[in-house]
C-alpha positions in Angstrom: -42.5 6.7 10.3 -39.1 5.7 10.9 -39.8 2.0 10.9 -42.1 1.9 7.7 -39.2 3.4 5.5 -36.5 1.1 7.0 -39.0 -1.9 6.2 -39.8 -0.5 2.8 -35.9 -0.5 2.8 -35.3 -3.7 3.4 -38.1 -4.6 0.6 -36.1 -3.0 -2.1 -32.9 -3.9 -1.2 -34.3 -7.6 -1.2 -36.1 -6.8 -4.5 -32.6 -5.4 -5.8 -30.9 -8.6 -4.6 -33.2 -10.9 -6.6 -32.7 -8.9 -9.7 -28.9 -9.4 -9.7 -28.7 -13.1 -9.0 -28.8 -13.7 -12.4 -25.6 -11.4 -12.9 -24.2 -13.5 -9.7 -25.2 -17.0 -11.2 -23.3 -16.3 -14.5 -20.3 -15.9 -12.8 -20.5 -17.1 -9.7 -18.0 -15.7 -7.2 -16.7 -13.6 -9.5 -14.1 -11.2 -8.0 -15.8 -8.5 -9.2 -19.3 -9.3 -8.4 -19.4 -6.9 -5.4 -17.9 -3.7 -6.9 -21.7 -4.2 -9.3 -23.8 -5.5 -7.1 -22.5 -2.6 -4.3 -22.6 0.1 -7.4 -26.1 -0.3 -7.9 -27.3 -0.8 -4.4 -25.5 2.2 -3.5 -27.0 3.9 -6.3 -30.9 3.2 -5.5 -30.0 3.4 -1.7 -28.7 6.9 -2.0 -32.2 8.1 -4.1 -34.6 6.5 -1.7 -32.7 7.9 1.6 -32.3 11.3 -0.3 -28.6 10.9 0.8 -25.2 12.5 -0.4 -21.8 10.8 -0.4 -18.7 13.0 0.1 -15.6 11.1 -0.1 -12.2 11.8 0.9 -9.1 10.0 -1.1 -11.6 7.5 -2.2 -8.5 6.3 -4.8 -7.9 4.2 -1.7 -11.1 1.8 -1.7 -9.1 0.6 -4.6 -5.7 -0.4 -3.3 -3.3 -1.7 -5.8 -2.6 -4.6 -4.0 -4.5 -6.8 -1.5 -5.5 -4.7 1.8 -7.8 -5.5 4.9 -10.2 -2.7 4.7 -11.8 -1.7 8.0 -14.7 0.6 8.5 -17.1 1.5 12.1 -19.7 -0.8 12.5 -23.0 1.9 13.5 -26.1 0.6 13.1 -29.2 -1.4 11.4 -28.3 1.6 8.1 -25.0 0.0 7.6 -27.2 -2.9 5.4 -28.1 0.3 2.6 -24.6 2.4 3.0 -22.0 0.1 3.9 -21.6 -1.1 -0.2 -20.2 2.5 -0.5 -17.0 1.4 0.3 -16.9 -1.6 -2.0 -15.2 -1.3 -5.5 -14.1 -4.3 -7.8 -11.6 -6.5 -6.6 -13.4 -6.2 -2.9 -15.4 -8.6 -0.5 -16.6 -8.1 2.3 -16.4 -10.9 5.3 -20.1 -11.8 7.0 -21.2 -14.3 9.4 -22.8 -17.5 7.7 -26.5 -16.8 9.2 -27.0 -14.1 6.2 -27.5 -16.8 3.3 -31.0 -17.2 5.1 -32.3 -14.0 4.6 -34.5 -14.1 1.6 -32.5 -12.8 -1.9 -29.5 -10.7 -0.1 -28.3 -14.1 1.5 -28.1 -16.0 -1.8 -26.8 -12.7 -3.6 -24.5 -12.0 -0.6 -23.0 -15.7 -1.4 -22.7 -15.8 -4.8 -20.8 -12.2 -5.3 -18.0 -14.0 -3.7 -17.9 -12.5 -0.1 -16.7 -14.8 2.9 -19.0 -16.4 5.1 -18.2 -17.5 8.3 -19.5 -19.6 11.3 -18.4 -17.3 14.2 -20.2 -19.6 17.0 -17.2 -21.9 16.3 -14.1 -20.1 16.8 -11.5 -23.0 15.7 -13.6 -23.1 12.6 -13.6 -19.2 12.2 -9.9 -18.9 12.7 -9.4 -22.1 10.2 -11.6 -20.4 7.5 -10.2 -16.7 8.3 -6.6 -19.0 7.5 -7.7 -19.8 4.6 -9.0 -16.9 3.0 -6.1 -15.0 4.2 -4.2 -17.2 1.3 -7.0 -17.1 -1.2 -7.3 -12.9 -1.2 -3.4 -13.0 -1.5 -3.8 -15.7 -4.2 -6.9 -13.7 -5.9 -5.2 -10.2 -5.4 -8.5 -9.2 -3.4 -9.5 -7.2 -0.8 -11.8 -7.8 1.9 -13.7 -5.5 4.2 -14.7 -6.3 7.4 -16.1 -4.4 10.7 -13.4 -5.3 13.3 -16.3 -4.4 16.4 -18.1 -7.0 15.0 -21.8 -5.6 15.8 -23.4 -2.4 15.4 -22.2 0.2 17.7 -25.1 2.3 18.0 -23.3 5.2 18.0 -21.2 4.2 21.1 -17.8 2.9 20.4 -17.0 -0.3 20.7 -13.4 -2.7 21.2 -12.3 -3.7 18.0 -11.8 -7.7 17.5 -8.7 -9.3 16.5 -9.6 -11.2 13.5 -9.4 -8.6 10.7 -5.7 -7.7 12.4 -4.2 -11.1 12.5 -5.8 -12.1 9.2 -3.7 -9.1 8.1 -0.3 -10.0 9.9 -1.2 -13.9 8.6 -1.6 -12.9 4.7 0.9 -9.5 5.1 -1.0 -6.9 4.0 -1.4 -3.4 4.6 -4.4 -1.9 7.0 -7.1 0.4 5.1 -9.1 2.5 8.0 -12.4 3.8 6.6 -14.1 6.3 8.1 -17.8 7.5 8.3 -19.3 10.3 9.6 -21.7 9.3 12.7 -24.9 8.9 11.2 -26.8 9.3 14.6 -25.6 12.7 14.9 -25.5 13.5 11.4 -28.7 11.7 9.9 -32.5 13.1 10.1 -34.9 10.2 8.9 -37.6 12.1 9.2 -36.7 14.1 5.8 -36.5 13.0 2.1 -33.1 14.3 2.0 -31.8 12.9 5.0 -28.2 14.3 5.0 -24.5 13.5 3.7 -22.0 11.2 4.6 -18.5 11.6 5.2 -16.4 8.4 4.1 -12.6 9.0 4.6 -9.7 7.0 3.7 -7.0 7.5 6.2 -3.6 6.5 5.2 -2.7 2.2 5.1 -1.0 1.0 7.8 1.6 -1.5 6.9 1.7 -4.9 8.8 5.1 -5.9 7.5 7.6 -7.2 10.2 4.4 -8.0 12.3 3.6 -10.9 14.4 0.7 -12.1 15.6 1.7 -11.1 19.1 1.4 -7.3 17.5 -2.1 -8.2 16.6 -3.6 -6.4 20.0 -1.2 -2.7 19.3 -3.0 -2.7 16.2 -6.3 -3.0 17.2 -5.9 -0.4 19.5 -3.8 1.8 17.6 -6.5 1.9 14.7 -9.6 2.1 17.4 -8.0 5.0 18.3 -7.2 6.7 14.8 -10.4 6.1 13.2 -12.6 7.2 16.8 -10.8 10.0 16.6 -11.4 10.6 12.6 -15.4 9.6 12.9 -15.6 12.2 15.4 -13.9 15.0 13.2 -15.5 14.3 9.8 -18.9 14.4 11.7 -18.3 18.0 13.4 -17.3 19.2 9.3 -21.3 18.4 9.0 -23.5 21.0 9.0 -26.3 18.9 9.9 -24.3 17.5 13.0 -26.1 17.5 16.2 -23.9 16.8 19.4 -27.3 15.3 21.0 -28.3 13.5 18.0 -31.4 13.0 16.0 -34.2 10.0 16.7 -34.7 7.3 16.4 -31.4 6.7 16.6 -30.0 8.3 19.8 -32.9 6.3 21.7 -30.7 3.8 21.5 -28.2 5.0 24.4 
């Protein structure tokens, strides 16, 4: 059952995609193409998962100046709930292989995010470089997973990128937290639960070097592994062993 409503999913969101290209082709790259396109996704996501959102200083997913906003990287779910951390003035940062998938590729371009080639990691870092000086220029924010995969519910290092492409443009840290959607979530309802999204406090990277890049990864691992964990337990759907299909994964 599981699988047929994450494929039907996928359909709509595809579906969703094509009917905002237009939007996306009118102004293309717009700096506020995300915070629409991720409004409505979230929007028609939230109805067909029979999900809630509860946020926590959400003021902060709209930073008054440019901020590297980093949220847990869980699972194959993060495609429908992920845009509820996106407002205008945000991009996210995804690997260049998305433009291929049918509708969300072309949609994912054209809204402005950043596209990458992470099997080349001189190119990556160049391009990270670069857009480190265009979201200054642009006054934009980006978000990006620093584990750079889904976790599947297990924790995983964070990756340096997002820290020194914060050291590199100076700009604050935004953690995001969400609650742990394979403790939390039952797919196998309409109304599959809430989610938890908090905003902990920005971390400045000012005085930083790129030597300091490391300390911050782990320094943030740590805060928001710690947070995740918390906002889950507020749950009253949370489930220490989990619901399936999810915790089949570990």
């Amino acid at each position: 059952m599981y699988s047929i409503r994450v494929s039907l999913a996928f359909v709509i969101l595809a579906l969703t995609a094509l009917s905002l290209i237009p939007l996306a082709v009118l102004r293309p790259r717009h700096r506020n193409n995300m915070g629409v396109v991720s409004h409505v996704v979230t929007k028609i996501m939230t109805l067909y998962w029979g999900v809630k959102f509860e946020y926590e200083n959400e003021e902060r997913l709209s930073p008054p100046e440019t901020s590297i906003i980093i949220a847990n990287h869980q699972d194959t779910q993060d495609m429908f709930f992920a845009e509820s951390a996106i407002r205008n003035g945000t991009v996210s940062l995804g690997k260049w292989e998305v433009i291929y998938i049918p509708f969300i590729g072309q949609l994912f371009y054209l809204a402005g995010n950043i596209m990458i080639k992470r099997s080349n990691k001189e190119k990556a870092q160049k391009a990270l470089s670069l857009a480190a000086k265009k979201l200054v220029d642009s006054n934009l924010s980006l978000l990006i997973f620093p584990e750079g995969t889904r976790n599947w519910g297990k924790p995983l290092p964070f990756k340096l990128g997002a820290f020194k492409l914060a050291i590199e443009a100076g700009v604050p840290i935004q953690p995001v937290c969400y609650s742990l959607r394979d403790k939390t979530m039952d797919y196998s309802k309409y109304r599959s639960g809430t989610i938890k999204v908090k905003c902990l406090d920005p971390i400045s990277t000012k005085g930083l070097t790129q030597d300091d890049a490391i300390e911050l990864a782990i320094r943030c691992r740590k805060l928001m592994e710690a947070e995740c964990i918390a906002i889950s337990k507020t749950l009253p759907q949370y489930r220490e062993e989990g619901y399936p299909p999810m915790n089949q994964h570990k």
